[in-house]
BAVOKOL-515621 format. One line per field, with one value per residue (C-alpha): residue number from 1; residue in three letters; y, z, x. Coordinates in nm, 2 decimals, padded with zeros to 4 digits. Example, Ala and Ser with C-alpha at 12.3 -4.5 7.8 and 13.67 -1.06 7.14 Angstrom:
BEGIN
resi (1; 2)
resn (Ala; Ser)
py (-00.45; -00.11)
pz (00.78; 00.71)
px (01.23; 01.37)
//
This chain:
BEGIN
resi (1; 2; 3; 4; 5; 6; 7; 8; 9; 10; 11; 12; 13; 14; 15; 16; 17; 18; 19; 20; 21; 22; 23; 24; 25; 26; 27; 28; 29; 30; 31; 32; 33; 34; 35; 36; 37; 38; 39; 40; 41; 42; 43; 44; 45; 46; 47; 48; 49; 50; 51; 52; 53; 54; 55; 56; 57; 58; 59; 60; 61; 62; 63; 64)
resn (Unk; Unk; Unk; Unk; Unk; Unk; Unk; Unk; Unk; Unk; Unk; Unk; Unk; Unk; Unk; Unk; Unk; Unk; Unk; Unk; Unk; Unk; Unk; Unk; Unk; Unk; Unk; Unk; Unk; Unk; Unk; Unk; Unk; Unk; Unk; Unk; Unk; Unk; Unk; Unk; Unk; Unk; Unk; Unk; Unk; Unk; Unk; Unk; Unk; Unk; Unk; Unk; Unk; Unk; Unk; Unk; Unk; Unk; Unk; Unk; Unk; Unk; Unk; Unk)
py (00.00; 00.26; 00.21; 00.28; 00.57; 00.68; 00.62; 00.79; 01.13; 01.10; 01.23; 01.60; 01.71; 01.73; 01.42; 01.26; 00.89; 00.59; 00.24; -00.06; -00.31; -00.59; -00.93; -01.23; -01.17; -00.79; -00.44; -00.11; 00.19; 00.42; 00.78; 01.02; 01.37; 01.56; 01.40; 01.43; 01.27; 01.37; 01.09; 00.98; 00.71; 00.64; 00.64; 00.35; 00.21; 00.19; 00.10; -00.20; -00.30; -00.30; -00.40; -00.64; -00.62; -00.51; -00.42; -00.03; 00.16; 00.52; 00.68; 01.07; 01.22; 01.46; 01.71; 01.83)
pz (00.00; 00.06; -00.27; -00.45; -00.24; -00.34; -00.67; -00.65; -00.53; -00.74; -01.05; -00.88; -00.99; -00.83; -00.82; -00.50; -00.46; -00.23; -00.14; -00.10; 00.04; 00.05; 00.30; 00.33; 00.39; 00.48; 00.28; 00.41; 00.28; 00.32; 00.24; 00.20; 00.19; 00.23; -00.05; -00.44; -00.79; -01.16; -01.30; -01.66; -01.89; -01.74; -01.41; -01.49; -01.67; -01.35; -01.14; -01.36; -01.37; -01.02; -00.90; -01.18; -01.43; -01.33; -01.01; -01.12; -01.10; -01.17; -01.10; -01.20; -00.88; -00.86; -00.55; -00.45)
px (00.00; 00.29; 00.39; 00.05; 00.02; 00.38; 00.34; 00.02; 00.10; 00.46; 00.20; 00.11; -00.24; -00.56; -00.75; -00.84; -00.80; -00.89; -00.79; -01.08; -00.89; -01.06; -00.94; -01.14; -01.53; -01.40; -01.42; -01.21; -01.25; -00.93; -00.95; -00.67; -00.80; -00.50; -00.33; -00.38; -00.31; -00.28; -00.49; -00.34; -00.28; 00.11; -00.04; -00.29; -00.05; 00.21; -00.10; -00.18; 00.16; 00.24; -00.14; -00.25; -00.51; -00.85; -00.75; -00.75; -01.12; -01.14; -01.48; -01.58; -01.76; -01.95; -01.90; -02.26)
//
């Protein structure tokens, strides 16, 4: 996880990002609010390298 996170914030922009981490019949939700991304296509790419296929999901939300 330190590693996604470094890579993560090692893009600068300002995209905000979670971790589900998800361990046996358990789900956590991990927010980082003070830290930020530049979402791309080398990003996802490191991601998926590092992570594995599929295990990437980016989702547009909408601040209300």
């Amino acid at each position: 996880m330190r590693r996604v996170h470094g890579l993560l914030t090692s893009y600068p922009g300002r995209d905000h990002f979670v971790f589900h981490v998800y361990e046996a019949s358990r789900r956590y939700h991990l927010e980082f609010p003070n830290a930020t991304t530049g979402y791309c296509a080398d990003l996802r790419r490191e991601l998926t390298m590092l992570l594995g296929e599929g295990s990437v999901q980016v989702e547009v939300l909408r601040i209300q």
